[in-house]
VMD Tcl script that draws the C-alpha trace (Angstrom):
set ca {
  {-13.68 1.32 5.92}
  {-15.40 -0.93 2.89}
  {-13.33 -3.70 1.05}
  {-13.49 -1.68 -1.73}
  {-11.54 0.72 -0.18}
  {-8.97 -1.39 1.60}
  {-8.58 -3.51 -1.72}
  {-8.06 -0.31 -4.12}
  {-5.20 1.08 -1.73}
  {-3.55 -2.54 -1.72}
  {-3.78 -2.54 -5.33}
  {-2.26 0.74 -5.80}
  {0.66 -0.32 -3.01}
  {1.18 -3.42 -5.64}
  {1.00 -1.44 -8.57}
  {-1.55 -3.87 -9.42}
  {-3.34 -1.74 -12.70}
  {-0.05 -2.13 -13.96}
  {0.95 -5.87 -13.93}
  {-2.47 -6.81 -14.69}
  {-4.77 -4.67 -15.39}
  {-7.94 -7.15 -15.92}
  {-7.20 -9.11 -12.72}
  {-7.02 -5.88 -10.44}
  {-10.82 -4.94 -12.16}
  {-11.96 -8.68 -11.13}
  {-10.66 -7.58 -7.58}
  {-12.59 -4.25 -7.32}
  {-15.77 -5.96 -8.73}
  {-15.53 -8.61 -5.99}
  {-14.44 -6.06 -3.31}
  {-17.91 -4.36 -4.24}
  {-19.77 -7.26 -4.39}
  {-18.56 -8.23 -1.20}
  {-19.38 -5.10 0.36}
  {-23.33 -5.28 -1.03}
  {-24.34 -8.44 -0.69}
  {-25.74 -9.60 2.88}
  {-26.21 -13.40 2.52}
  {-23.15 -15.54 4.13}
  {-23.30 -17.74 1.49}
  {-22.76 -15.70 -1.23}
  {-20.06 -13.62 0.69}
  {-18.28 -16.32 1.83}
  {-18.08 -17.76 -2.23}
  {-16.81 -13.74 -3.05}
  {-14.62 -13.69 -0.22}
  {-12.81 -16.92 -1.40}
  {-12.51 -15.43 -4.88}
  {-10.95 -12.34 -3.71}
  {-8.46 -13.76 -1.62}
  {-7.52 -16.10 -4.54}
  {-6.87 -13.28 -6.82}
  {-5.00 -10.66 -4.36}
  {-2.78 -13.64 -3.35}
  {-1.63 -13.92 -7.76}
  {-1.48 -10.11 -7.43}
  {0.65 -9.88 -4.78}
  {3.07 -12.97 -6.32}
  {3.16 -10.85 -9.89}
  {3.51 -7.53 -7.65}
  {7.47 -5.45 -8.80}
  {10.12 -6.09 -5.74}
  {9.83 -2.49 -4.05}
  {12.69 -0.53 -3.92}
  {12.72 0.04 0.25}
  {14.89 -2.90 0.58}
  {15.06 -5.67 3.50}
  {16.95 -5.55 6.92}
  {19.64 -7.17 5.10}
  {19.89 -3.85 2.92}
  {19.78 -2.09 6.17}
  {22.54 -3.31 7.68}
  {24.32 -2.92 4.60}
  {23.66 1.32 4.66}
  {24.39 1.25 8.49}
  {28.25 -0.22 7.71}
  {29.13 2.02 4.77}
  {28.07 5.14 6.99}
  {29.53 3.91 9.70}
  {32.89 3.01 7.41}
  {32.16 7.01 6.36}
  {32.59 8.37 9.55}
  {35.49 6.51 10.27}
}
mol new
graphics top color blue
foreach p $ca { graphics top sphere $p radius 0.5 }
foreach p [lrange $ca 0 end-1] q [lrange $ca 1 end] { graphics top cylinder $p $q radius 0.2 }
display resetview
């Protein structure tokens, strides 16, 4: 799979477009610039670029809604409180 690809799916997943819209275009452009260029040098300069960027994406990313284990534990109580 290309960077491209694997970068637009995480973007989507951190609802990227919609937090910041000109950052998650910067990504893409690197992702495809990573995935056409073949000197190390110039990959590994993209590469570090990238990274930087999905790393302040995923930081400004919305808290999803599936919750933690603490949340978990929570739901398992109250049914088990249900059934009671």
């Amino acid at each position: 799979m290309a960077t491209e690809d694997l970068v637009r799916a995480e973007l989507q997943q951190l609802h990227a477009e919609n937090v910041s819209p000109g950052m998650a275009a910067v990504a893409l452009d690197l992702a495809r610039a990573l995935d056409g260029w073949d000197a190390p040098t110039a990959k590994a300069v993209v590469a570090r670029e990238l990274r930087s960027i999905m790393s302040d994406l995923r930081k400004l990313a919305p808290i999803g809604e599936e919750g933690d284990a603490l949340d978990e534990l929570t739901r398992k109580r109250e049914a088990r409180r249900r059934s009671a």
